[in-house]
Steps between C-alpha positions, in 0.01 A plus 500: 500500500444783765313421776369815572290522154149397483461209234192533311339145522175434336401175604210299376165447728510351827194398668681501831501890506160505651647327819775683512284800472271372792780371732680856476154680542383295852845639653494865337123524593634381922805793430204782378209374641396802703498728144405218268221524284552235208756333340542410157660302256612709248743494120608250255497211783158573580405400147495149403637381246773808374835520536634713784812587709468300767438770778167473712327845460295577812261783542428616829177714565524689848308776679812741514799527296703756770490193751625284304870549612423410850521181371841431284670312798217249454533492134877474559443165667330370209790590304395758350719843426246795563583774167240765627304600179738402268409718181128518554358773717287336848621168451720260713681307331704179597754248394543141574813328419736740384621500076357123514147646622198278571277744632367826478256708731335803352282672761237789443246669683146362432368708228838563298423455152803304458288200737201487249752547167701174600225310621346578120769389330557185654099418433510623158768298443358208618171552327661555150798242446581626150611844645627270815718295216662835282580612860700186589656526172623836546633452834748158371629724195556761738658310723722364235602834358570673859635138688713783719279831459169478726486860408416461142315205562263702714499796270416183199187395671366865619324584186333180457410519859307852476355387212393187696389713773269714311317181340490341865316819621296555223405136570413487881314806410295297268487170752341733771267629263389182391471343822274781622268406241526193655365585845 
């Protein structure tokens, strides 16, 4: 096997993830700190109970995306490989171990619509298990089919995921509403 592909590993739940999401955000949050606004647990490890590569997704919310870069030398000494915006215009993107990665760091500006859309889909997720369960389902036959091939893995899940995402806004529209009335 070359060592220089990514395997595609789905992996089943592990209730650790949390931690490991925690521990990694107390020393990113000491690294940004002086741009930080929130960060977030975000994708398939963020969900209990579904199958998911076992990479820790990590949103990061901060106050301007253009300063950012200032701080790669920190993020370096996490281990992390800064990839600028990596497909996905005002983003900063960054890697954490390499083709055997454990982490990821997506950053946006507060008020990106990609903030809000993953923070949707992880709740919506969470509130509807069924769609939580097809999702997990997807991902391990995917991840059978394309074992060497994270391309088409990705490009297996994206139309599920819009779909996904239009329900999950649709349905934090209708949360917001309802807890209004609730005021």
């Amino acid at each position: 096997m070359n060592n220089s592909v990514r395997k595609v590993e789905v992996v089943s739940y592990n209730s650790d993830w949390e931690n490991k999401f925690k521990e990694e955000a107390k020393e990113i949050e000491k690294v940004l700190r002086d741009i930080l606004i929130n960060i977030y647990h975000i994708g398939s490890t963020a969900i209990p109970n579904i199958k998911a590569k076992p990479v820790i997704d990590i949103l990061v919310e901060v106050e301007d995306i253009d300063k950012v870069d200032k701080y790669n030398q920190g993020m370096e000494k996490l281990g992390y490989e800064p990839m600028g915006e990596y497909g996905i215009p005002k983003r900063r993107f960054f890697i954490k171990g390499g083709n055997n990665r454990t982490h990821h760091v997506h950053i946006f500006q507060r008020g990106n619509e990609e903030i809000e859309r993953h923070i949707n889909f992880k709740e919506y997720m969470i509130a509807h298990p069924n769609e939580a369960e097809k999702y997990s389902k997807l991902k391990e036959e995917l991840s059978k089919k394309y074992k060497y091939d994270i391309e088409s893995y990705v490009e297996g899940k994206s139309k599920f995921i819009r779909e996904i995402d239009k329900k999950a806004k649709l349905w934090k529209e209708k949360e917001l509403i309802k807890n209004r009335g609730e005021d």
